[in-house]
C-alpha positions in Angstrom: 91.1 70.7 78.6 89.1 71.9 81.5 88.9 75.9 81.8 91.3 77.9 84.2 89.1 79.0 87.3 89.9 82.7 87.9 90.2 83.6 91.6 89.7 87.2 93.2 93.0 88.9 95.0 93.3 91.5 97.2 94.9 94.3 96.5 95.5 95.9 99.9 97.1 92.8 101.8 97.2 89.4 98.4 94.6 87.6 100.4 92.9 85.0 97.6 89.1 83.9 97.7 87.1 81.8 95.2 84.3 84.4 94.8 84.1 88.0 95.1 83.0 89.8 97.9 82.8 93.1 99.0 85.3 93.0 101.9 87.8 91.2 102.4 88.4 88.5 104.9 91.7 89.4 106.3 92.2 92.6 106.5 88.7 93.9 106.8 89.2 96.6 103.8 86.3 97.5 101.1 86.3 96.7 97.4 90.0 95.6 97.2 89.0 92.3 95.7 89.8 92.0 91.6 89.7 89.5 89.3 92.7 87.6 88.3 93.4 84.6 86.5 94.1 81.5 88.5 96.9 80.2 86.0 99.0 83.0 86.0 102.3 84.3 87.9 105.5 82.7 89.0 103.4 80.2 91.5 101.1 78.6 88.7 104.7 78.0 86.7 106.0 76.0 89.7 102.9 74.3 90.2 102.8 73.1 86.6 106.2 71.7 86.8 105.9 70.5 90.3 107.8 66.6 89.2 110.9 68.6 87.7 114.0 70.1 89.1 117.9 69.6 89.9 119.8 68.2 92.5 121.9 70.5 94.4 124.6 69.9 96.9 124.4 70.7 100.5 126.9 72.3 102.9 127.6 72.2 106.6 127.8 75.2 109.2 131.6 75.1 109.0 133.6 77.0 106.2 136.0 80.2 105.3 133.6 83.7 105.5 134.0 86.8 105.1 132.4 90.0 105.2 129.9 91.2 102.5 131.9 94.1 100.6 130.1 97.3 100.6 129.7 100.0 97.9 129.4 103.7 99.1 127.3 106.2 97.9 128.7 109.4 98.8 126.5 110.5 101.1 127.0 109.7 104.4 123.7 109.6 106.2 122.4 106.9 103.2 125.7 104.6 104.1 124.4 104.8 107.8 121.2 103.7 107.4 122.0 100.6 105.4 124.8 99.6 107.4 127.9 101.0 105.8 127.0 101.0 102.1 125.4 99.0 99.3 125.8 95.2 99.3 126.4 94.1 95.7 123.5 91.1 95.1 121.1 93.1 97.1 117.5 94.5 96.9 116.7 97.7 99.0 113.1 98.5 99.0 112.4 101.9 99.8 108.9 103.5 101.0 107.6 107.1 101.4 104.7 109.7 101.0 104.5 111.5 97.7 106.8 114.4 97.2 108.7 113.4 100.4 112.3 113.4 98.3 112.6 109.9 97.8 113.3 110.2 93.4 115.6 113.5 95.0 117.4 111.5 97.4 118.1 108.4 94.5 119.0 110.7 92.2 121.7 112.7 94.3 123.1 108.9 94.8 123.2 107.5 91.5 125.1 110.7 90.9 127.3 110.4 93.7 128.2 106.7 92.6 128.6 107.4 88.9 131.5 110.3 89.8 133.3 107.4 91.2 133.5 105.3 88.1 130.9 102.9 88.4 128.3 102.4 86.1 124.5 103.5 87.3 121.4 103.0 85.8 118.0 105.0 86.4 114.6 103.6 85.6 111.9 105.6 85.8 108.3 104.1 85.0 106.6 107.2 85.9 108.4 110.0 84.6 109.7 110.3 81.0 113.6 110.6 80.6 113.3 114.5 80.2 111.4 115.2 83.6 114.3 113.1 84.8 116.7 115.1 83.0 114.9 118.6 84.5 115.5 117.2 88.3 119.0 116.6 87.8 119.6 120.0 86.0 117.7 121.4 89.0 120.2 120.0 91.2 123.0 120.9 89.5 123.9 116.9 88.6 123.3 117.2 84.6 127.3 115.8 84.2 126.9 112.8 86.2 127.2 109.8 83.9 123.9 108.5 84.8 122.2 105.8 82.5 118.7 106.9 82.1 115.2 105.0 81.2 111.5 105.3 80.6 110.5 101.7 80.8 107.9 99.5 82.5 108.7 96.3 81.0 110.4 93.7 83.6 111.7 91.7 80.7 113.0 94.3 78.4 114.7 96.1 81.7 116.7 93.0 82.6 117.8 91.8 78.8 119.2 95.9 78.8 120.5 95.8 82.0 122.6 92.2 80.9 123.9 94.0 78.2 127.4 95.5 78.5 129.3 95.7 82.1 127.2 94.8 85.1 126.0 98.0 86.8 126.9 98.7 90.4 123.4 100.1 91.1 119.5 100.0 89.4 117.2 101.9 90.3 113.4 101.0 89.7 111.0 104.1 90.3 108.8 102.5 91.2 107.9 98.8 91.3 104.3 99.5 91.1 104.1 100.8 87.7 106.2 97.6 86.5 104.6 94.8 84.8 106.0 91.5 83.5 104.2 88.7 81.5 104.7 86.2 83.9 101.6 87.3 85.1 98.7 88.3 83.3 97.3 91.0 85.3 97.2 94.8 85.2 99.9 96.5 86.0 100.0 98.0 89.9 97.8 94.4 91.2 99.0 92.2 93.4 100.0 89.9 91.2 102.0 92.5 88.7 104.2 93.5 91.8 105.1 90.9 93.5 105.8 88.7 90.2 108.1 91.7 89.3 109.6 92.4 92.4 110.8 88.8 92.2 112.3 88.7 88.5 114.1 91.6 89.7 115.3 90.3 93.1 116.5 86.8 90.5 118.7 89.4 88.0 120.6 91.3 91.5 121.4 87.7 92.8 122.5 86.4 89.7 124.4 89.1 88.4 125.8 90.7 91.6 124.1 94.3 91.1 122.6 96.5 93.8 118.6 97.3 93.1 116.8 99.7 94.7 113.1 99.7 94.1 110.8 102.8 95.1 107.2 101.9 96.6 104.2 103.8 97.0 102.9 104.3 100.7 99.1 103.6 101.7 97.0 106.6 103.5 98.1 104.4 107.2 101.9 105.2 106.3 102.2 101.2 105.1 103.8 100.7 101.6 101.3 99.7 99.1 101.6 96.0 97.0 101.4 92.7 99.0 103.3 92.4 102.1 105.6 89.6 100.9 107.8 91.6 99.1 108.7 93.0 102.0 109.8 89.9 102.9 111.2 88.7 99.9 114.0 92.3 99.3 117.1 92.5 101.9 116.1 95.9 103.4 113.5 98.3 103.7 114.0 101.6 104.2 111.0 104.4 105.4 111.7 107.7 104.0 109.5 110.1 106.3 109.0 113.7 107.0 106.2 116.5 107.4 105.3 119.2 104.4 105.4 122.2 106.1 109.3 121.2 107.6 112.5 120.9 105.8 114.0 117.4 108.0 113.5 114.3 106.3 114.0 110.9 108.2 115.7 108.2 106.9 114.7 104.8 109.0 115.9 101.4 108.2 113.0 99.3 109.0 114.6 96.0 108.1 118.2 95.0 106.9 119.7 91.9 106.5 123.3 93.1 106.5 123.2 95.8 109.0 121.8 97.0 112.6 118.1 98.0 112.1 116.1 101.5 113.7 119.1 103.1 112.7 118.2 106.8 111.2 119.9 109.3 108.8 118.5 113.2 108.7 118.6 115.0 105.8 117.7 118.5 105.4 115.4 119.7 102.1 116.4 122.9 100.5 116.7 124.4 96.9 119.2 122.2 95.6 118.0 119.1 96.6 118.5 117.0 99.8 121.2 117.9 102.6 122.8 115.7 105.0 122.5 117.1 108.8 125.3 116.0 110.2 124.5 117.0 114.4 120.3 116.6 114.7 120.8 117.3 118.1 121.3 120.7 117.4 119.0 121.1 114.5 115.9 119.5 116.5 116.7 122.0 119.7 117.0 124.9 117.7 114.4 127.7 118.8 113.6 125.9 121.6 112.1 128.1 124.6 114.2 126.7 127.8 112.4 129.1 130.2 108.7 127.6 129.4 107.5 124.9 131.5 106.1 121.5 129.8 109.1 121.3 127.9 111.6 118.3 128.4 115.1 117.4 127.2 114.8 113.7 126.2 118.6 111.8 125.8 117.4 109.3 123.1 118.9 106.9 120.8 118.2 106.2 117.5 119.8 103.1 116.3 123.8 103.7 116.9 123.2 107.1 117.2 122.1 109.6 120.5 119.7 112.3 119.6 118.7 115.1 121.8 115.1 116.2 121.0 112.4 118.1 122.8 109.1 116.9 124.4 106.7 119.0 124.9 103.4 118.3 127.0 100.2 120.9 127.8 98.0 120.3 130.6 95.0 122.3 130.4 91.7 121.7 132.4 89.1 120.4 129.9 85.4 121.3 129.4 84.7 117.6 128.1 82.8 115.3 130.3 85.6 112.8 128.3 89.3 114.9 128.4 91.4 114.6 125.3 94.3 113.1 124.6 96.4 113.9 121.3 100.2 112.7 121.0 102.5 113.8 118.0 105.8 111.7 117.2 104.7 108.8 119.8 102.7 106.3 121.2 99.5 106.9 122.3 99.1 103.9 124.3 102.6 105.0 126.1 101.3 108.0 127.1 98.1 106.8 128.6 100.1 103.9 130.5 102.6 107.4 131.7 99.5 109.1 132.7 98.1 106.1 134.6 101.0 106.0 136.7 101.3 109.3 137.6 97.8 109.1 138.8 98.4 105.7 140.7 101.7 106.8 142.0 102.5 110.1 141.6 99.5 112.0 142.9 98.3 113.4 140.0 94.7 114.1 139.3 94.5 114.0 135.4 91.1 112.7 134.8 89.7 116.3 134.3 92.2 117.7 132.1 93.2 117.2 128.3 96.5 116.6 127.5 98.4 117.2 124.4 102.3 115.9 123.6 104.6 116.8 120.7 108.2 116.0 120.4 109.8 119.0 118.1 111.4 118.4 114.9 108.9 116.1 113.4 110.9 112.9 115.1 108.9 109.9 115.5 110.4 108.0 119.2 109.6 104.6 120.0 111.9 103.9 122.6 110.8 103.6 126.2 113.4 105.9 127.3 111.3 108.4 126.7 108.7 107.7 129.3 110.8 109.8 131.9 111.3 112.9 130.0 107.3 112.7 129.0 106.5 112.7 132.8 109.0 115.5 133.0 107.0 117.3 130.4 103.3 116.6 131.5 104.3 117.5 135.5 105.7 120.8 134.7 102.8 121.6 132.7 100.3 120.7 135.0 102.2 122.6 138.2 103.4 125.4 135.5 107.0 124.7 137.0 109.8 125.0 134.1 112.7 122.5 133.9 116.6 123.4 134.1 117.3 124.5 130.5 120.3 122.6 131.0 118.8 119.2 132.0 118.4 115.9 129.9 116.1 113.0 130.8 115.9 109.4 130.2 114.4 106.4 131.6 112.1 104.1 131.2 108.9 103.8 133.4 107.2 100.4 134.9 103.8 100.1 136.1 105.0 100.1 139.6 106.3 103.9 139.4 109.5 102.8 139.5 112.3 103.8 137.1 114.2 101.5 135.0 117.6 101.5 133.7 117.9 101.8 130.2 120.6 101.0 127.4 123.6 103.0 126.3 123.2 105.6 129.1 126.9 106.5 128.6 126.7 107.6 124.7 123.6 109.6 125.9 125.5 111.6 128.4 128.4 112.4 126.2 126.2 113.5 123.1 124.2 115.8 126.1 127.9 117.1 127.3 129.0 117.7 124.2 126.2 120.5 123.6 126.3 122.1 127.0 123.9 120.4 129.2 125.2 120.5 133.2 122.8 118.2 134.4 120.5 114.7 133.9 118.1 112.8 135.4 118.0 108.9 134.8 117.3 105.9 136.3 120.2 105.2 139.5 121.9 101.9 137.3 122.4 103.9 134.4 124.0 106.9 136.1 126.4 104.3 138.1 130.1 104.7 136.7 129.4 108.3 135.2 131.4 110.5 137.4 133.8 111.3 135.0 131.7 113.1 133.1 131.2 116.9 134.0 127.6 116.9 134.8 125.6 117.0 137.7 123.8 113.3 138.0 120.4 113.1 139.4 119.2 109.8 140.2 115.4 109.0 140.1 114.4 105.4 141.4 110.6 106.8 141.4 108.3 108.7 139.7 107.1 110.3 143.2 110.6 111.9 143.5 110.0 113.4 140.0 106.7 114.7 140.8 108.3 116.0 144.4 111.2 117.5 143.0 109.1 119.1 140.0 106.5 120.5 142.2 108.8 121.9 145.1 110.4 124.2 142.3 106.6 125.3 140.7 105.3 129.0 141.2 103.4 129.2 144.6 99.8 129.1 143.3 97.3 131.2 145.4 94.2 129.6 146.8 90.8 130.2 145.2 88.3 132.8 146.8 85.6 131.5 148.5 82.2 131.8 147.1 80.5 135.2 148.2 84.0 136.5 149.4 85.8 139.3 147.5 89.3 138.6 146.4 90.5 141.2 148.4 89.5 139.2 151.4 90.4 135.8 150.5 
C-alpha cells in the first residue's frame, strides 16, 4: 500500500502546497504553513468513495413557499440584525476582538430564549462550566434554564445534543478550540475548523436547531480559520467596538435570510450588554455645535437612519509630505473628497495635514457621507462653524457635482424628529420634501458648498508685510 503523502496548509487563508515554504503563495503571510496529513478530513472521505452515492429526485422552480419561521431572542437589536429572529436549521457565525462582549451578548440571549420555554444549550470550549456560571451570576441570569458544557469534542457534542428534545439554540464558543476525528490535525488548524464547522452545519440542518458559533478575529479585524466557512454558515455577524467606549456595534456582514449592513447598538455597562434604542442621540451627545470642522451627517445603516458627527482638522503642516489620518472611514474616500475640492472647489490642500473622525466609534461606508466630510474639512480650513441645526448627505462625483442618494426621506424624518431646522443634499433627493418642517438647501456642486461655507467664515486679516510693524499693516 503506497504511503499517504502529507501536504503543508495554511493557516491564515487553507491555501495547500506540496512542500513547505516559508511564505505562502496566496496570501503573502510568513510561517503559516504546517504540516498535515494528505488523507485526512471530510474531502479525502469523499475522495475515497468517489464511485458511491444515491439517487435523488429533482424539483422544478414552481411549488407552494412559505416564509422561514423565525425564533426571537428577546433582545431587540440581535432580532434586527439577523433579520427578524433566529431561523431554525441555521448556522450564524459570529466574529469579534477579545473582550468585545461577544460570550456577554450570547449569554444574555440564551437566557432570554430559555425564559420563553425553549430549550438552550451553551458550549463553552474555552471556559470551564463554573467561569460560565460566574458570568451569568454577574449578570444577574443564574435562574435562566440554561444547559451548560465544557466540551471540545465535535462528536461527543452532537451525540448529547441528539439526546432528548431538539434544542431551539447551540451555542459553540468558539469553533476554533473544536476538534473532530474526521481530521487528524491539531485542534485550531485549518483543517480542525473547517471539518468542524461542517459536522456542525450537517447536525443544524438535519435536526432543525439554530447554531451559533463564536470565531476569533485576526490582528486586520478578519476572523481567523479558513475563509470557506464563511461561506459554508448562513450569516456572519461582526461584533465591533473600541475599549475605552461603552457602544458596541452589531453588523451583519452576510445573511441569507435577511437584508445585510444592517446594525444593532448596544451599550456596555455593569450588568452586561444594553440595547440603545435611538443612536442618533447617543452618538451626538456632547457634541460642540458652535466649533467649526464639525458636520451633521444623515446616514443609513442598513434599514435604519443614524445621525452621527464628522469631524475634520485642517492644520498647516511642517512635512514636506502632509498627513492624512481617517477614523471610522475610508481613506481612499477622503483622498478622492480632497482631490475634488482642490480640482473644483478652490482649495489649496497640498500643504496642510488633515485628520477626520466620525464620533461614537461608528465605522460609515456609505457614500453619503462624502458631502457632510467636505462640510467638515471646509469649515476647518476657513474656521467657519456650521448651523448646529444642519444635517448633510450626498454623495460626491469626480466632476464636483453632487449626487442624489437613497432613502433621502427616512433621513429627513429621523433628522426632524431630533430638532434639526435645516439640510443640505443633493437637489433630487430634496424634491417632494416640502412637507417636512425644515429648511431644504439644495447643493448640485461642491463650489456652492465651498461658497456658501466661506461667505459665512470669520473675516481673516491679511498678513504683515516683511519689515512692516503690525501696527502698520
Amino acid at each position: 500500500m503506497a504511503k499517504a503523502r502529507a501536504s503543508f496548509v495554511c493557516q491564515s487563508c487553507g491555501a495547500l502546497a506540496q512542500r513547505w515554504q516559508g511564505r505562502c503563495e496566496s496570501c503573502g503571510e510568513w510561517n503559516t504553513m504546517t504540516e498535515e496529513a494528505a488523507s485526512s478530513g471530510i474531502a479525502a472521505r469523499a475522495v475515497a468513495g468517489a464511485g458511491k452515492g444515491r439517487v435523488f429526485p429533482l424539483e422544478s422552480l414552481q411549488g407552494a413557499s412559505r416564509e422561514a419561521p423565525r425564533i426571537h431572542s428577546g433582545i431587540g437589536e440581535l432580532d434586527r440584525v439577523t433579520g427578524g429572529g433566529f431561523v431554525p436549521g441555521s448556522v450564524l457565525l459570529i466574529g469579534g476582538e477579545p473582550g468585545i462582549g461577544k460570550s456577554t451578548l450570547l449569554i444574555q440571549a440564551c437566557a432570554r430564549l430559555a425564559m420563553l420555554g425553549r430549550r438552550v444549550v451553551y458550549i463553552s470550549g474555552e471556559e470551564a462550566v463554573a467561569q460560565v456560571r460566574l458570568r451569568a451570576a454577574r449578570l444577574g441570569l443564574s435562574d435562566a434554564p440554561v444547559e451548560l458544557a465544557a466540551e471540545t469534542s465535535v462528536e461527543d457534542i452532537v451525540a448529547t445534543l441528539r439526546k432528548g428534545e431538539c434544542p431551539a439554540l447551540v451555542v459553540i464558543d468558539s469553533i476554533q478550540t473544536m476538534w473532530t476525528d474526521a481530521a487528524e490535525a491539531s485542534p485550531g488548524t485549518v483543517t480542525q475548523v473547517r471539518s468542524s464547522a461542517q459536522a456542525l452545519i450537517r447536525y443544524a440542518k438535519t435536526s432543525g436547531a439554530c447554531v451559533i458559533m463564536v470565531g476569533h478575529v485576526t490582528k486586520d479585524g478578519q476572523i481567523a480559520g479558513p475563509r470557506v466557512v464563511e461561506h459554508m454558515v448562513d450569516a456572519v455577524v461582526s461584533f465591533e467596538g473600541e475599549g475605552g467606549r461603552q457602544f458596541r456595534i452589531l453588523r451583519a456582514v452576510k445573511n441569507r435570510f435577511g437584508p445585510t449592513d444592517e446594525i444593532g447598538v448596544f451599550e456596555m455597562t455593569g450588568l452586561g450588554l444594553s440595547e440603545v434604542a435611538n443612536p442618533s442621540a447617543l452618538f451626538l451627545a456632547g457634541r460642540d455645535a458652535s466649533a467649526p470642522g464639525a458636520a451633521v451627517l444623515a446616514g443609513m445603516e442598513g434599514t435604519r437612519p443614524v445621525l452621527v458627527e464628522v469631524q475634520a482638522l485642517v492644520a498647516p503642516t511642517s512635512l514636506g509630505t502632509p498627513r492624512r489620518a481617517v477614523v471610522g472611514w475610508d481613506p481612499a474616500r477622503l483622498s478622492m473628497v480632497l482631490a475634488v475640492l482642490e480640482a473644483h472647489g478652490g482649495l489649496r490642500l497640498g500643504q496642510h495635514d488633515v485628520y477626520l473622525n466620525v464620533a461614537g466609534g461608528l465605522r460609515i461606508d456609505e457614500p453619503a457621507a462624502d458631502l457632510a466630510a467636505a462640510a467638515a474639512l471646509v469649515s476647518s480650513l476657513t474656521g467657519a462653524p456650521l448651523p448646529a441645526d444642519g444635517v448633510y448627505f450626498g454623495e460626491i462625483a469626480l466632476s464636483g457635482a453632487v449626487r442624489p442618494v437613497s432613502h433621502a426621506g427616512h433621513r429627513l424624518k429621523e433628522a426632524a424628529k431630533l430638532g434639526f431646522q435645516s439640510a443640505v443634499g443633493p437637489p433630487g433627493a430634496l424634491e417632494g420634501q416640502e412637507k417636512l418642517s425644515m429648511a431644504l438647501k439644495p447643493c448640485g456642486h461642491i463650489s456652492a458648498l465651498v461658497a456658501d461655507i466661506a461667505a459665512s467664515g470669520p473675516r481673516r486679516e491679511r498678513a504683515p508685510a516683511r519689515g512692516q510693524s503690525p501696527a502698520h499693516a
